[in-house]
Backbone bond lengths (Angstrom), bond angles and torsions (degrees), N, CA, C in turn:
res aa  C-N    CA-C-N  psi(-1)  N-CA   C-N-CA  omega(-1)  CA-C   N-CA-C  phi
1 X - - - 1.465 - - 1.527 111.49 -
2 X 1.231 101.08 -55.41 1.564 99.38 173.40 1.782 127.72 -54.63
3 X 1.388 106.58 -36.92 1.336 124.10 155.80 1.251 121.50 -36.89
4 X 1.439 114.45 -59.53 1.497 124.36 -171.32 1.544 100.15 -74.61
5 X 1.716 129.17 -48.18 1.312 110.99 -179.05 1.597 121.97 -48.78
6 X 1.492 102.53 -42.08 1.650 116.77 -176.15 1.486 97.39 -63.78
7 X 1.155 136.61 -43.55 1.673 107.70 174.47 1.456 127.09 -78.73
8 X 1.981 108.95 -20.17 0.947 105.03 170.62 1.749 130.24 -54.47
9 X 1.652 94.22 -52.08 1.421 102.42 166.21 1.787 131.54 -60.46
10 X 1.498 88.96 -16.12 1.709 89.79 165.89 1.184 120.21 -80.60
11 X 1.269 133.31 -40.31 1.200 153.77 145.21 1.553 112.08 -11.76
12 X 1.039 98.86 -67.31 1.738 110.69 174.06 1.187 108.63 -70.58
13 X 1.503 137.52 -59.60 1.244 118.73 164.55 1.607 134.65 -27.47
14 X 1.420 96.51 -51.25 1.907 110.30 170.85 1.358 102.59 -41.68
15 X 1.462 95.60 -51.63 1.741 100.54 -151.52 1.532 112.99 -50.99
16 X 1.630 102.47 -47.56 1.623 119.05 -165.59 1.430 93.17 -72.99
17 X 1.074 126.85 -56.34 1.219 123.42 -177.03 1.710 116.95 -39.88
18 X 1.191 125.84 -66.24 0.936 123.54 164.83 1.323 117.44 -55.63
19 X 0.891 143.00 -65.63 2.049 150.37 154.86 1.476 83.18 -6.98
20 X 1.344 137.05 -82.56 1.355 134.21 -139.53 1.953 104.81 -79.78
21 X 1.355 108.91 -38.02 1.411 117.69 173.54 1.844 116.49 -53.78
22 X 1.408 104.35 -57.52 1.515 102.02 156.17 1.471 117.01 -48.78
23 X 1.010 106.56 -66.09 1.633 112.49 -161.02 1.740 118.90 -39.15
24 X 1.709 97.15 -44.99 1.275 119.10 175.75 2.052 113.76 -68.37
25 X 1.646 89.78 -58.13 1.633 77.83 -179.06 1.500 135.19 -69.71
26 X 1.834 100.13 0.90 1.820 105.45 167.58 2.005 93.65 -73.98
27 X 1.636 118.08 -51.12 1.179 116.65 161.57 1.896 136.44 -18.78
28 X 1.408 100.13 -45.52 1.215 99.84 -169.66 1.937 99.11 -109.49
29 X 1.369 115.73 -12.42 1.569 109.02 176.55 1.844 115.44 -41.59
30 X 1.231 99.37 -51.10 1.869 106.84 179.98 1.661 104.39 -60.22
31 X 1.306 105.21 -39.32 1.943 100.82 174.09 1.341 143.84 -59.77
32 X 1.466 99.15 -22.33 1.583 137.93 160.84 1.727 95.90 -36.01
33 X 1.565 120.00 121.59 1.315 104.93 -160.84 1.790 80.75 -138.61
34 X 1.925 136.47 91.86 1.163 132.34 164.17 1.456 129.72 -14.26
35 X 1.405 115.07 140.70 1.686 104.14 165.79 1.323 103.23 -153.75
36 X 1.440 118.08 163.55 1.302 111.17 167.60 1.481 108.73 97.73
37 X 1.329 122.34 159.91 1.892 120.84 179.04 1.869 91.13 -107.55
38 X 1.291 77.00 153.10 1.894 94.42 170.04 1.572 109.61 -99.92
39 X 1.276 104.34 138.67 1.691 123.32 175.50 1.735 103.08 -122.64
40 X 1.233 100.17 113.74 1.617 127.44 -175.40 1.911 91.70 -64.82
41 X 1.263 120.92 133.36 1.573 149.59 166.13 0.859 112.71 -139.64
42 X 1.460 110.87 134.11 1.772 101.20 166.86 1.159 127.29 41.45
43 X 1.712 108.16 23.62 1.894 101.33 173.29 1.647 93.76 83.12
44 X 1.298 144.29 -19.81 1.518 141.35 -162.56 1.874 94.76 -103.80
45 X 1.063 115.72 -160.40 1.306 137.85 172.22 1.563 147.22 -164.03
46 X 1.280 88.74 92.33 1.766 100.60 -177.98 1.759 107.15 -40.28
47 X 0.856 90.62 167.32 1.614 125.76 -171.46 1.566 119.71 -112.51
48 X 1.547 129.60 73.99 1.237 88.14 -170.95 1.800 101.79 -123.65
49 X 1.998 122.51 -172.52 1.357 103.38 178.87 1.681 84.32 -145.81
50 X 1.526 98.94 134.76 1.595 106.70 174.05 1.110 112.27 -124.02
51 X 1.464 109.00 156.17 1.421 103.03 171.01 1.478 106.16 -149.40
52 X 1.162 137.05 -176.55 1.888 133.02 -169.86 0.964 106.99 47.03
53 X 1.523 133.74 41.93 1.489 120.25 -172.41 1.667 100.68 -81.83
54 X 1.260 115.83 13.84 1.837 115.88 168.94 1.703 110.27 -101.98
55 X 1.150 83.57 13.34 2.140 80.92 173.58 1.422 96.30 -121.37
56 X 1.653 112.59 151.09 1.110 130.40 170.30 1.654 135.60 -38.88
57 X 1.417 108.36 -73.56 1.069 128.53 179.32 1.546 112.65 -61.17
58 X 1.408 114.90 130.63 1.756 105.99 166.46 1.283 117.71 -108.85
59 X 1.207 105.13 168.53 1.746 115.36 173.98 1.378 106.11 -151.66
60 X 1.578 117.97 126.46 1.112 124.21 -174.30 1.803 103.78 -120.53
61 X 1.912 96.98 136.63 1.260 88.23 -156.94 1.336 98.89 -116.39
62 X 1.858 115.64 150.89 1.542 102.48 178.40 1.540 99.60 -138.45
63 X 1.364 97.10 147.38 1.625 112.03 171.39 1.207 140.31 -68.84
64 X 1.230 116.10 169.38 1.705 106.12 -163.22 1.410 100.76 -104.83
65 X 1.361 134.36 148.91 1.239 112.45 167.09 1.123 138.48 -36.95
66 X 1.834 102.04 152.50 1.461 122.55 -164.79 1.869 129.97 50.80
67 X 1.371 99.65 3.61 0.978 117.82 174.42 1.615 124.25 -47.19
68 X 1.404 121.39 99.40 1.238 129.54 -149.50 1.464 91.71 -81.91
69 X 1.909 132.20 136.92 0.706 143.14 -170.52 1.704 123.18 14.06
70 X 1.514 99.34 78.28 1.605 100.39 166.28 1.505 147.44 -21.49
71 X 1.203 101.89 -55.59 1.597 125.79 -164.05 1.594 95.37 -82.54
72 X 1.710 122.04 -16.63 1.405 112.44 169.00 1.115 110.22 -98.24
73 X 1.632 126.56 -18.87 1.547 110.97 -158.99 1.798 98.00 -105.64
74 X 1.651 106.88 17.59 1.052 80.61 152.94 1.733 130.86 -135.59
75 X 1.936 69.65 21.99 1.912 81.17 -176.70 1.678 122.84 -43.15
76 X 1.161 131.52 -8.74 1.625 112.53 -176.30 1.720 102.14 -95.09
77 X 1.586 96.58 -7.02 2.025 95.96 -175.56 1.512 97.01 -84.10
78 X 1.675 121.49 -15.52 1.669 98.06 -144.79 1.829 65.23 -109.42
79 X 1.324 123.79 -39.98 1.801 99.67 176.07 1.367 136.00 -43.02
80 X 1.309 91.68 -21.62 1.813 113.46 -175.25 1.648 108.00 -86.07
81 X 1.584 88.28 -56.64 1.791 73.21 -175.47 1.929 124.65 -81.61
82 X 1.740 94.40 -10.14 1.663 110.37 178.92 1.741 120.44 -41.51
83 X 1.708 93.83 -38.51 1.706 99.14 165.86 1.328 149.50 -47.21
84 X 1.560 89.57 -32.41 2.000 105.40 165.51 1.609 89.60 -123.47
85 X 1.657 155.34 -15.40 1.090 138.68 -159.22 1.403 114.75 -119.50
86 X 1.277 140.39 118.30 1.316 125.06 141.57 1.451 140.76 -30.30
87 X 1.095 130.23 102.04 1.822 107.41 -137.62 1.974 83.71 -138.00
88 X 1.417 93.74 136.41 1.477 118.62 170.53 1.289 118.83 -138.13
89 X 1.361 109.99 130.06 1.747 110.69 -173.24 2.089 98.15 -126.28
90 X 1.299 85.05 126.66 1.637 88.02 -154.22 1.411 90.32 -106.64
91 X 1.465 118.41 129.49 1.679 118.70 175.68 1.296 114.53 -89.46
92 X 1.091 130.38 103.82 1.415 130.82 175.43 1.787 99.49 -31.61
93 X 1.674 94.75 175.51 1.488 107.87 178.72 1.972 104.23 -73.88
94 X 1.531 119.20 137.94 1.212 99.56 172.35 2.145 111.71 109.73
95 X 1.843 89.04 -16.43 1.498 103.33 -146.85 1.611 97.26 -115.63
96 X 1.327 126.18 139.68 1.757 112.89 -177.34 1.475 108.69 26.26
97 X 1.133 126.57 -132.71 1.085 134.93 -141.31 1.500 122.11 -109.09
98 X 1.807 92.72 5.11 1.884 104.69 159.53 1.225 119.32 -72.50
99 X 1.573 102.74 155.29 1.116 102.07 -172.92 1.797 109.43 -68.08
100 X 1.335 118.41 -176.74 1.573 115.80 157.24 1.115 106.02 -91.28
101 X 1.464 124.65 159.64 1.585 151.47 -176.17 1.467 108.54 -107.79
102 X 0.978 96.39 -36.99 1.516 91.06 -178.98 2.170 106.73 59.77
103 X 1.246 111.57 38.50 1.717 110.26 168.97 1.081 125.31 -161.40
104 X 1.315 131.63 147.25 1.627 110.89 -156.47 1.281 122.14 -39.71
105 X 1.332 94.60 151.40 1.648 128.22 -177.67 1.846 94.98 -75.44
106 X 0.618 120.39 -11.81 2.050 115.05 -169.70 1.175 100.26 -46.03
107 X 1.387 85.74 152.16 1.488 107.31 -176.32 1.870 110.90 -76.65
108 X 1.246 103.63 5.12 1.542 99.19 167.84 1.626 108.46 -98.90
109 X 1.254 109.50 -23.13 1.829 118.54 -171.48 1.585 86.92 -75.06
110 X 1.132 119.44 -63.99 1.780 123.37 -179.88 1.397 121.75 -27.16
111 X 1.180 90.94 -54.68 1.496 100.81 -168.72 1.833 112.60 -74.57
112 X 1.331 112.84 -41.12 1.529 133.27 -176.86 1.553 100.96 -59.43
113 X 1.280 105.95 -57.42 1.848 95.57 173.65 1.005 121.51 -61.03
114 X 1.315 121.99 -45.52 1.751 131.94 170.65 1.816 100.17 -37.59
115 X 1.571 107.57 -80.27 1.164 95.76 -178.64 1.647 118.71 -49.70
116 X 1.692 136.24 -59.41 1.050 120.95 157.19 1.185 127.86 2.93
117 X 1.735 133.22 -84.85 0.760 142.81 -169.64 2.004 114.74 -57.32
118 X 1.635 101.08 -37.92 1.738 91.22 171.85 1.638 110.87 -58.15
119 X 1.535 88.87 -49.18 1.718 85.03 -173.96 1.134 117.50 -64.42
120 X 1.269 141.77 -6.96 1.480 140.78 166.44 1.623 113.06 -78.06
121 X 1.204 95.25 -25.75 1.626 100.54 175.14 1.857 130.16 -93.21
122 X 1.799 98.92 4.65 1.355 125.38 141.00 1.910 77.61 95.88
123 X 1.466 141.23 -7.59 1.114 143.76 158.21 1.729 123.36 -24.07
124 X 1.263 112.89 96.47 1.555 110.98 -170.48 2.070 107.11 -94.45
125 X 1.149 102.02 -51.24 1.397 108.56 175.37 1.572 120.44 -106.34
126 X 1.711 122.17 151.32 1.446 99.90 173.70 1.347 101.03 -177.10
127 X 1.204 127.82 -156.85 1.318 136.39 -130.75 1.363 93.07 -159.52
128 X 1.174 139.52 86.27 1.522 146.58 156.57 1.813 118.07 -53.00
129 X 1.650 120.08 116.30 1.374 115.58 -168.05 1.503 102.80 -118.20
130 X 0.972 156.17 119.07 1.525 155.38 -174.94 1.377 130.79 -133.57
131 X 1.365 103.56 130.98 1.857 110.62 -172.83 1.310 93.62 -97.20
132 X 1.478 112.88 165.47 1.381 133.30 -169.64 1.534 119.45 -35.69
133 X 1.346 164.36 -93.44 1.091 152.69 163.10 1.660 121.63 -24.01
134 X 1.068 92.53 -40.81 2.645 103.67 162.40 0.940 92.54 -55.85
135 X 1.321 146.93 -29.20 1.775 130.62 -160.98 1.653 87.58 -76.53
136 X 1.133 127.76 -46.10 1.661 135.05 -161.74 1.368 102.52 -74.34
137 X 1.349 125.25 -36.45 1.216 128.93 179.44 1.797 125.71 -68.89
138 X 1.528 94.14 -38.86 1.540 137.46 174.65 1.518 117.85 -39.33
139 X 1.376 89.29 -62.82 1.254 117.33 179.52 1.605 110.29 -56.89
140 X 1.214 115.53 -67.22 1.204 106.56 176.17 1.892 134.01 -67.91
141 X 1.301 79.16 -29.52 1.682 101.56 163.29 1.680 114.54 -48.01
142 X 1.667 107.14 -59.71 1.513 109.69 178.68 1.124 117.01 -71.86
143 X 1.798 130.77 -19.94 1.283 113.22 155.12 1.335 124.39 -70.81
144 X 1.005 122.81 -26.64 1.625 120.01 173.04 1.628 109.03 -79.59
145 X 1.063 128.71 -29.38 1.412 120.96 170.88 1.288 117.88 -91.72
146 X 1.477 116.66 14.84 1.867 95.90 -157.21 1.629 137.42 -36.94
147 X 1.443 93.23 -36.43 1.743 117.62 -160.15 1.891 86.81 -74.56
148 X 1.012 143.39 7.73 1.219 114.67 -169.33 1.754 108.10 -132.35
149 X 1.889 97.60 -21.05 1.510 107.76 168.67 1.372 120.11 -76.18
150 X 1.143 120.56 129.37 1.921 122.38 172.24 1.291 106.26 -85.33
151 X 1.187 120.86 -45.36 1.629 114.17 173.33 1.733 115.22 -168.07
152 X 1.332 119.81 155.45 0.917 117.77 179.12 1.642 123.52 -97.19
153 X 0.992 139.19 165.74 1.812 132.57 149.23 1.352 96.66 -152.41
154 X 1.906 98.48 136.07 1.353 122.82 -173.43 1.482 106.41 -113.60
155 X 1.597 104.36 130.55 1.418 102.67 172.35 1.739 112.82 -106.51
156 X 1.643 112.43 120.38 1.124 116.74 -158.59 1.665 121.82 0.30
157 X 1.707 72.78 77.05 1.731 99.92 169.57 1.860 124.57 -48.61
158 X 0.856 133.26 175.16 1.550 140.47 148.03 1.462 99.71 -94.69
159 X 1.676 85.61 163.05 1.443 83.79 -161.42 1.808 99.15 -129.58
160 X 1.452 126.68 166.24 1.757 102.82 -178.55 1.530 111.00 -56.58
161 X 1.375 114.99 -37.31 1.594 118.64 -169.13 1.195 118.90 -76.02
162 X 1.393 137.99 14.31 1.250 154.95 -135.53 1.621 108.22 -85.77
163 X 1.331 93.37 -39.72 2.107 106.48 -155.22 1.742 79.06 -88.47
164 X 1.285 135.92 -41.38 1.294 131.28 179.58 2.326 113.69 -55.50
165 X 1.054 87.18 -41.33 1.964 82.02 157.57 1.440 129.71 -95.20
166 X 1.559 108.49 -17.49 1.461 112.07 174.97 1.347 116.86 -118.65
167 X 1.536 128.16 9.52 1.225 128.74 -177.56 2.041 95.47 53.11
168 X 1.473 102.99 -173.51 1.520 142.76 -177.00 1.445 133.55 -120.60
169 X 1.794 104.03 59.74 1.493 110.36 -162.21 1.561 90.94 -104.59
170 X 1.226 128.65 141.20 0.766 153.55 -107.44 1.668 137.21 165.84
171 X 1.253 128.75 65.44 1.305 88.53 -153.70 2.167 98.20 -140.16
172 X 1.186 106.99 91.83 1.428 124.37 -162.64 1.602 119.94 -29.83
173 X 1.644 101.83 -41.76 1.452 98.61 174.14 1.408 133.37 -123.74
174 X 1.666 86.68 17.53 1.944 84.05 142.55 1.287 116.94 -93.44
175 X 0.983 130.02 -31.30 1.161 125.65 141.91 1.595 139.00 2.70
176 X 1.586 95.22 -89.09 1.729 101.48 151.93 1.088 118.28 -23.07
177 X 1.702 104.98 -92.52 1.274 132.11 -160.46 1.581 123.20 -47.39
178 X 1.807 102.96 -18.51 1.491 123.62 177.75 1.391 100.92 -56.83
179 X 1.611 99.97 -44.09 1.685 105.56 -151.86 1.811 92.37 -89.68
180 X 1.270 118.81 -53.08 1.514 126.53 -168.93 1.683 88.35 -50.79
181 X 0.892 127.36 -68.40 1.552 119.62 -169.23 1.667 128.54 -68.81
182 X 1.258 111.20 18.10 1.524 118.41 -174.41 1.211 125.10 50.59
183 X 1.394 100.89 35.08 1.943 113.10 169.78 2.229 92.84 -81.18
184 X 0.913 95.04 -53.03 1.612 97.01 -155.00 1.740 96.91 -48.06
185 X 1.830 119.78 -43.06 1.335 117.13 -175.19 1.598 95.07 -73.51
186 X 1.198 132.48 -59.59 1.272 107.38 -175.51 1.539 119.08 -63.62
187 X 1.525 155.04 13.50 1.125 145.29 -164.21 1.986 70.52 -126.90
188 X 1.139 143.58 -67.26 1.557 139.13 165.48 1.662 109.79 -7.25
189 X 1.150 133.59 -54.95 1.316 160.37 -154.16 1.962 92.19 -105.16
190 X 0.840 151.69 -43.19 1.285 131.22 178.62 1.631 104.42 -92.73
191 X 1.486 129.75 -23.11 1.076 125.75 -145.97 1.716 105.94 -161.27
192 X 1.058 131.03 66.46 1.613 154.48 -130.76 2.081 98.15 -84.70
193 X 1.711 76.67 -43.21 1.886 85.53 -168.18 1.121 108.77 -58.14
194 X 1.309 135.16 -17.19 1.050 121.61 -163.74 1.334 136.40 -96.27
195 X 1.441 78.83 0.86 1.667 95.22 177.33 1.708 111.82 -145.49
196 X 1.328 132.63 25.58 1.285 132.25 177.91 1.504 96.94 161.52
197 X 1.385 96.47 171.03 1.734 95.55 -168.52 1.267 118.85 -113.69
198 X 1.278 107.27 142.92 1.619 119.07 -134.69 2.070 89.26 -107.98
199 X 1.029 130.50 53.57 1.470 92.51 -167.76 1.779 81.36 -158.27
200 X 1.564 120.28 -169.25 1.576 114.64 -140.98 1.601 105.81 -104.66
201 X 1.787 102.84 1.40 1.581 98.52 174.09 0.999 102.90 -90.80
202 X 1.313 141.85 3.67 2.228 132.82 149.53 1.178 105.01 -99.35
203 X 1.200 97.30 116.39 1.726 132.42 151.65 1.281 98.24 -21.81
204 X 1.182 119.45 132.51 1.974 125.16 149.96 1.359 111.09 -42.94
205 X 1.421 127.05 -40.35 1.608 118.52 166.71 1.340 114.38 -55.62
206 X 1.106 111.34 -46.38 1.764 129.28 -158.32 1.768 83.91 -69.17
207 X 1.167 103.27 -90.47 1.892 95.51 173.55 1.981 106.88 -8.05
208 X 1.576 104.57 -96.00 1.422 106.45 -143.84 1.717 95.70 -44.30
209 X 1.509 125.03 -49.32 1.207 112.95 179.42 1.477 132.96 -41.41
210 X 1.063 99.32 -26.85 1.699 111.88 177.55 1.872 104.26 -78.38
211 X 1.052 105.47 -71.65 1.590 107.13 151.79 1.013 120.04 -14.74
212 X 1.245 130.72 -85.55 1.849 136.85 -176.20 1.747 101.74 -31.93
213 X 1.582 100.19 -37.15 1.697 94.58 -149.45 1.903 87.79 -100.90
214 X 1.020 87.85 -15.94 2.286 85.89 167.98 1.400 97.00 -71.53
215 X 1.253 142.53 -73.50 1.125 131.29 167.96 1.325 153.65 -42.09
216 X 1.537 103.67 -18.33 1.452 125.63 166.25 1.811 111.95 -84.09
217 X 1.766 108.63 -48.52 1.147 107.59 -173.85 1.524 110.99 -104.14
218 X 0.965 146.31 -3.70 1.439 147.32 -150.23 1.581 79.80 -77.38
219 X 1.234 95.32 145.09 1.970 129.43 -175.63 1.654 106.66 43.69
220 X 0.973 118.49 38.03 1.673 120.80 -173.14 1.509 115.70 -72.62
221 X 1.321 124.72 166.43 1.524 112.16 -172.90 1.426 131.93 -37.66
222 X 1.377 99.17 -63.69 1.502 112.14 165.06 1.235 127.30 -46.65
223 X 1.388 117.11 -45.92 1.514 133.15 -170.44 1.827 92.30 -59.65
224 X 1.413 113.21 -44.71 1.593 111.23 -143.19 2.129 82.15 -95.03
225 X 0.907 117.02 -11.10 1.376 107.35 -159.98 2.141 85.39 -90.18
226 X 1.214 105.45 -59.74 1.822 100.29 165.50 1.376 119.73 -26.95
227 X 1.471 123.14 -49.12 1.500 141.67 -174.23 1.473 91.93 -59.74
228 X 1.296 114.51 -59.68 1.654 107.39 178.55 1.630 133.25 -60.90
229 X 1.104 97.62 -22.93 1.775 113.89 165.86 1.257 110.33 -78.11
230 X 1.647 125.33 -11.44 1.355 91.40 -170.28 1.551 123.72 -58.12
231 X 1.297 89.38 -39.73 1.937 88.63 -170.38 1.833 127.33 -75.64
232 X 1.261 89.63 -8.12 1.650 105.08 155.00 1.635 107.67 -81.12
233 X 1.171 123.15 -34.68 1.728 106.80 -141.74 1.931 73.33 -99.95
234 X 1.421 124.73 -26.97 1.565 108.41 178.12 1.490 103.26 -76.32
235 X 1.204 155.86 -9.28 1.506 156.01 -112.97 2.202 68.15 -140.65
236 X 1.214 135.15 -54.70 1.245 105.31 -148.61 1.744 100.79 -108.48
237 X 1.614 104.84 30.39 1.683 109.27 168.06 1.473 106.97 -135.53
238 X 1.330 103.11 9.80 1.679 102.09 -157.39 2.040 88.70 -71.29
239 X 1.286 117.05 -18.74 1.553 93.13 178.04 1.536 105.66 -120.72
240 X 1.370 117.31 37.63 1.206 122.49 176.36 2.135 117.47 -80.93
241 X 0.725 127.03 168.74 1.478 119.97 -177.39 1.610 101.26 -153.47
242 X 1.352 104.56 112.96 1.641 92.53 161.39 1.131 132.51 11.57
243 X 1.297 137.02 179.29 1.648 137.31 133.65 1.450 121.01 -102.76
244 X 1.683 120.83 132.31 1.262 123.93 -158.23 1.411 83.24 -62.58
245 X 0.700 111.24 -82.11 2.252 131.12 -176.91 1.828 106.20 -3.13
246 X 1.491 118.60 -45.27 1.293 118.89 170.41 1.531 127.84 -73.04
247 X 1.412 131.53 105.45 1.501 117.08 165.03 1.541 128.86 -55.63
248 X 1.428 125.37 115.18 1.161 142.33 -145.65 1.647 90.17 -115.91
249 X 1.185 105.33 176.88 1.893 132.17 -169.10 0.821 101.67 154.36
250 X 1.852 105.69 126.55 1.852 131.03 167.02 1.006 99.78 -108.48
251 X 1.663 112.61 152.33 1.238 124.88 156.45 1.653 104.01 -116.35
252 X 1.080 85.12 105.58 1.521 107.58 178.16 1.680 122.57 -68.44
253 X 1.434 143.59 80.85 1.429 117.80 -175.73 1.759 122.09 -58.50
254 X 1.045 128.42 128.67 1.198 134.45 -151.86 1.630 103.84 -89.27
255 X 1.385 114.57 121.92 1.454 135.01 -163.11 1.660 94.74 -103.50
256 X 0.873 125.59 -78.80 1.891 137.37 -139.33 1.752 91.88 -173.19
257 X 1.124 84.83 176.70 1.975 110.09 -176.50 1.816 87.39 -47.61
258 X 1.701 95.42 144.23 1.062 95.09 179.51 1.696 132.39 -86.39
259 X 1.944 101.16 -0.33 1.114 103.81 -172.12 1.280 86.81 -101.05
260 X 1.639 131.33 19.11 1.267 102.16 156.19 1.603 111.30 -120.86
261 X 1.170 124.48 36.26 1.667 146.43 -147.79 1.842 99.97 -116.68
262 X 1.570 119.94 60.67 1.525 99.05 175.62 0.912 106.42 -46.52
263 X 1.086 168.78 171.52 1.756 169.46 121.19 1.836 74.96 163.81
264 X 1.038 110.51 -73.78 1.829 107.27 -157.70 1.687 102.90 -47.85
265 X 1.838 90.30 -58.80 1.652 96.86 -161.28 1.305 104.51 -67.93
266 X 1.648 147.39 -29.17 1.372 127.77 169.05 1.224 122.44 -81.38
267 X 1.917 120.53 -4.43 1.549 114.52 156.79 1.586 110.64 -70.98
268 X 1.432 109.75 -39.83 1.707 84.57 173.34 1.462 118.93 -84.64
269 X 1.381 114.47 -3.77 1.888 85.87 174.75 1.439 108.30 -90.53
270 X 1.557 114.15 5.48 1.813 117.81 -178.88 1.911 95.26 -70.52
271 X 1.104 112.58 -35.72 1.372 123.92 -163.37 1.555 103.57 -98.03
272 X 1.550 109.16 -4.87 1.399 108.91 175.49 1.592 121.37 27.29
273 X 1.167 103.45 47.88 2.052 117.34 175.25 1.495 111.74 74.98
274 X 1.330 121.73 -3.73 1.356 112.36 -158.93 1.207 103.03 -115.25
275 X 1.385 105.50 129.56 1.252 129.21 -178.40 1.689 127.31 28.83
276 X 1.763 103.25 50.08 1.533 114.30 178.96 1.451 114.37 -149.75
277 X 1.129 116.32 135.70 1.760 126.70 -164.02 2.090 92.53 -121.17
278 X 1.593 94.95 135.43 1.107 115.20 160.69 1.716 124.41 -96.99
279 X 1.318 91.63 134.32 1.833 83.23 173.98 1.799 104.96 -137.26
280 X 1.177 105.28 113.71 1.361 136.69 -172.32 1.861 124.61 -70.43
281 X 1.738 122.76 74.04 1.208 98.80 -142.68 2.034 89.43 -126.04
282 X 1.465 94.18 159.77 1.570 96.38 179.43 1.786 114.17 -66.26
283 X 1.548 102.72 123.13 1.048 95.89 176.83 1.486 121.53 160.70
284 X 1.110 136.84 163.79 2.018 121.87 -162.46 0.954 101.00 -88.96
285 X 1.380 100.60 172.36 2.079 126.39 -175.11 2.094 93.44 -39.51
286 X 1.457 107.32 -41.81 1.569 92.40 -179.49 1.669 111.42 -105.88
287 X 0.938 96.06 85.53 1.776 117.54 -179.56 1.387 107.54 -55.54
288 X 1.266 109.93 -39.62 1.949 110.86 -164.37 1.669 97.80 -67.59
289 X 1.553 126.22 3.90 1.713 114.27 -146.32 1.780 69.17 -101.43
290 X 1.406 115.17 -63.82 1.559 106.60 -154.42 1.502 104.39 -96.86
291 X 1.352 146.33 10.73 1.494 152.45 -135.84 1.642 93.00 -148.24
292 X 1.467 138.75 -22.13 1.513 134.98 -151.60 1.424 108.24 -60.22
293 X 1.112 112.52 -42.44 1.867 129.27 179.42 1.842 96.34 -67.02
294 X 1.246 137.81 -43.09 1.229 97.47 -178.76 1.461 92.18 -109.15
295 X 0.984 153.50 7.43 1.239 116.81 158.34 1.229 123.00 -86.58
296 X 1.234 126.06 4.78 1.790 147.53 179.10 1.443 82.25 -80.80
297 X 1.296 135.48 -46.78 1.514 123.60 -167.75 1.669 115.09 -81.35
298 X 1.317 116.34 -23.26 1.640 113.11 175.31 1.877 98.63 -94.70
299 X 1.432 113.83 -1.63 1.423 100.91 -173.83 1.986 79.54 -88.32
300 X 1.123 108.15 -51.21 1.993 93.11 -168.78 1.476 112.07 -50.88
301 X 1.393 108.70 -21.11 1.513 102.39 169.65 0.973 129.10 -70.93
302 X 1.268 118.49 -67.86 1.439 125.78 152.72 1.606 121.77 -6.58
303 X 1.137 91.99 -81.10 1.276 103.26 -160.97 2.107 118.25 -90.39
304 X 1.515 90.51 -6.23 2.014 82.20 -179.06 1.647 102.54 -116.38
């Protein structure tokens, strides 16, 4: 008896949950408010948002997985650094306000639009910027591009050795079903960090917009078809290494001692000593949300 109530009442829980998740996201479709210019690929259309396009130097910035609308979550990094930088944050297909592709996620399709898209934007030299899963992409990217990158900086990048401390969990249709059934808005609503940034440099617009599109896109084709590459697309960088020739900088979020920190110790043996400095600072897996102001200040060093 007790059995049967506990599924009954789960049952009903599902139900409303989902009942209210529909109900709301026909609600919030008209609220959906565009940003950013489109760059034609493959017949599809990137997403991208610039700003300082009157300063020299560029930096093009990319997101870490699942990263719910890019070009907003990282507006207080690209305001900061827009003052001395030309700054572009390009949404992959699948990503803010690109379209989906609907074709593998590989780390060769990744990288080809990325480049695509600079070269469409007439971009000859630049400054590569990357959140956690871009470090994996990065990597292989700057060996195939070398001659055209000036330097890189990684924000607590992935690293090739990565799936060896965290294994490959993974799992496509809970996923979905998290989001199709209004677990993801209600777990959004108890627990904010975990999916967009919760704190006073986003606007209340900037929030709900990001929101609308966590709920619209969270586990979406593209998104879930990447999830399935990971262990292919790490399998064909896992012995890749930087390029000495590029000046590199991590921003490392700071865990425990660093000689006991894989994240630290396999970003520097990716860079194998040559020519790359770590800087180790308080703060979560997305560092650029509360950290942008000083690391905007060791990136002008660095790099002007």
């Amino acid at each position: 008896m007790i059995i049967f109530k506990f599924i009954l009442y789960l049952f009903i829980f599902i139900f409303l949950t989902f009942s209210l998740n529909k109900f709301l996201l026909l609600r919030e479709k008209n609220k959906i408010i565009g940003y950013g210019n489109k760059i034609l690929i493959k017949g599809k259309k990137i997403n991208i948002v610039e700003k300082g396009i009157e300063n020299k130097k560029i930096i093009i910035l990319n997101p870490g997985y699942g990263t719910i609308a890019p070009g907003l979550d990282f507006l207080p990094l690209i305001d900061e650094l827009s003052k001395n930088f030309h700054v572009i944050a390009i949404e992959p297909f699948g990503y803010g306000d690109s379209d989906f592709c609907r074709n593998s996620r590989s780390v060769e399709n990744i990288t080809f639009e990325l480049h695509e898209v600079i070269k469409k934007l007439g971009i000859k030299k630049y400054i590569l910027c990357s959140h956690s899963i871009s470090g994996i992409y990065s990597i292989y990217y700057l060996n195939r591009y070398e001659d055209e990158v000036v330097g890189f900086i990684g924000m607590d990048t992935s690293v090739p050795n990565q799936l060896k401390y965290t294994g490959n969990k993974f799992f496509p249709i809970l996923r979905k079903l998290s989001n199709r059934l209004g677990f993801i808005r209600l777990l959004s609503i108890i627990k904010p960090e975990l999916f967009m940034a919760n704190n006073n440099y986003y606007s209340d617009e900037v929030k709900s917009q990001i929101r609308y599109r966590l709920y619209r896109d969270f586990a979406n084709e593209d998104n879930l078809n990447e999830g399935l590459n990971f262990e292919r697309n790490w399998s064909k960088i896992k012995d890749l290494y930087y390029p000495k020739n590029i000046k590199k900088i991590f921003f490392l979020a700071k865990k425990e001692d660093k000689d006991k920190n894989w994240r630290y110790i396999e970003t520097k043996n990716a860079f194998n000593n040559q020519n790359g400095k770590i800087y180790l600072m308080e703060g979560s897996h997305y560092i650029y949300r509360e950290k942008f102001v000083e690391m905007s200040e060791i990136i002008r060093e660095e790099f002007l």
